[in-house]
N, C-alpha and C positions, 0 to 999 in steps of 0.2 A: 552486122558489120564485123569486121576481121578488123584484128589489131592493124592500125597503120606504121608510119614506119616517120622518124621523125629526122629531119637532115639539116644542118647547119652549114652553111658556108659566111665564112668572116676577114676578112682584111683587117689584120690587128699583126703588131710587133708581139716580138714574143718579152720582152720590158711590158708593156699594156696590157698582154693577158697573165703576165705572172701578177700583176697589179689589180685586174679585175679578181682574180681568183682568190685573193687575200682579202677582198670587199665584204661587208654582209649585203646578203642578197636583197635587192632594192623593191620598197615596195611600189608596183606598179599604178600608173596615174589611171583611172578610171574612166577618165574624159579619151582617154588617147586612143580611141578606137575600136572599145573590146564589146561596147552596145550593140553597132553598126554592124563588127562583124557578127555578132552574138544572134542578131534580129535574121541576118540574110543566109545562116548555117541549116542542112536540111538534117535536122534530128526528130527524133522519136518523139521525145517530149517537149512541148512547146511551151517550157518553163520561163522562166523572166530572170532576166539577167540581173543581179544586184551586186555592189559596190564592196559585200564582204565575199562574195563569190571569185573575184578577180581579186588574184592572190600569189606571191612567189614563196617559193619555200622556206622554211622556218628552220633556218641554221646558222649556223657561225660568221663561216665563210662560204663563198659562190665554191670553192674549192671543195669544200664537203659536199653538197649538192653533188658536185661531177664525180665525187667518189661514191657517194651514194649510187645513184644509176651505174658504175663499173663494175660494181661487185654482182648487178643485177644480169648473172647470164644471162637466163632464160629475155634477156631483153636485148641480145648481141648487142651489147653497146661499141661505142669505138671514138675515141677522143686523138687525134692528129694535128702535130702543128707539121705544116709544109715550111722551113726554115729558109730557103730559100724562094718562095714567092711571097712569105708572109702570110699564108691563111692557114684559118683553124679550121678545122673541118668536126664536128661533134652530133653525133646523131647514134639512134638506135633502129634497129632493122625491126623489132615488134616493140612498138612501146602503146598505144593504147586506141580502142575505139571508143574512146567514151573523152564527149565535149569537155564533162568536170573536170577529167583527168588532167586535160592539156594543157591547161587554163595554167600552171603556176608552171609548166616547164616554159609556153612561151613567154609568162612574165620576165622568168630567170633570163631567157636568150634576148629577148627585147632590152635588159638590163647590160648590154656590154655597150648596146650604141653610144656611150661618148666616153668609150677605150678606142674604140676600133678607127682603121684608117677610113678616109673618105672614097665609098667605093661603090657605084651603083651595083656592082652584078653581087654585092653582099646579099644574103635572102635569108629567110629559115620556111621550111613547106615541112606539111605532118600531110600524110599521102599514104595510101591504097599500094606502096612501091608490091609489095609481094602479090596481092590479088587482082590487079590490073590486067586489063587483056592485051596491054601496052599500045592503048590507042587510045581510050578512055579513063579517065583518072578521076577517084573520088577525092577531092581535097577536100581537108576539113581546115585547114587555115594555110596560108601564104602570104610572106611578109617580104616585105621590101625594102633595102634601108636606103633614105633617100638625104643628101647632106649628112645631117647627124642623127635622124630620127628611123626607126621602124613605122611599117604603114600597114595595116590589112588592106589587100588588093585583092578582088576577084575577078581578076583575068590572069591567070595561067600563063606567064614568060616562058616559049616552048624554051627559048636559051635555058634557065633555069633547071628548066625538068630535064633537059637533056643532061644538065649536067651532074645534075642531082640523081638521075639514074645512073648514069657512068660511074661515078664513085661508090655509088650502092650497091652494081653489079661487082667490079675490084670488091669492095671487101665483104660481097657474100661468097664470094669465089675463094679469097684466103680463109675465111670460117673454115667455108666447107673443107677444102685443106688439111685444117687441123683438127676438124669435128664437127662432122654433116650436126646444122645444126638442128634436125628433130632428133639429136639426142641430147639437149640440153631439155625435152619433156619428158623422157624416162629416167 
């Protein structure tokens, strides 16, 4: 499996996410879904999912975290607030194939639902965007924020993915721009 690509969409003021980002990052409730999706995920190792496994990052503030991953080229990050629709947009174009890896960045993004406004088409998906045939898609998690809560959902909101590729497409397009990025591997 090739690194997936990880994409955030959020309805949040920019008051609520200067407010999230000053937080320490919250540790994630166990019960809320991460078995379920854990048990129905098609990986390699059919390991068992435990309570110190599911885990958000071990820093300050939620704001170190997003600075951590920005420094991370080789991981085209890109962290966006749209100031006039109100959404953040935060994701990386390679950030990881590996189930352990995910595990504390979508604790971290599951961790803004009661900053963010009330917004069904809010989501966060980790997806295949680069190695897809753009008909087929390997998801390895998709969430859904519903009232105030995130949800693991597996079924595939084409609205979502369409959108979540459009945006992905824009800013592999500005990368490339300023720096085809297989040169951030030599």
């Amino acid at each position: 499996m090739e690194q997936s690509s990880v994409f955030a969409r959020i309805n949040i003021s920019k008051e609520k996410l200067n407010q999230f980002l000053k937080e320490k990052p919250a540790v994630p409730n166990f019960e809320d879904g991460w078995l379920d999706w854990w048990d129905n995920a098609e990986m390699y190792d059919d390991n068992t999912l435990t309570q110190k496994d599911v885990f958000n990052y071990d820093e300050k503030t939620n704001e170190k975290v997003v600075n951590f991953w920005m420094k991370k080229s080789r991981t085209i990050p890109f962290f966006d607030y749209d100031e006039k629709n109100g959404i953040w947009h935060f994701g990386m174009l390679l950030f990881s194939e590996n189930y352990n890896e995910i595990i504390p960045m979508l604790a971290f993004l599951r961790s803004i639902e009661t900053f963010r406004e009330k917004n069904d088409a809010d989501f966060i998906i980790v997806y295949d965007y680069f190695w897809s045939d753009g008909e087929t898609y390997d998801v390895m998690a998709f969430l859904k924020f519903q009232n105030s809560k995130s949800k693991f959902v597996s079924d595939l909101n084409n609205e979502s993915l369409t959108y979540a590729n459009k945006y992905l497409d824009v800013k592999y397009a500005e990368i490339e721009k300023r720096k085809p990025f297989w040169k951030n591997w030599f």
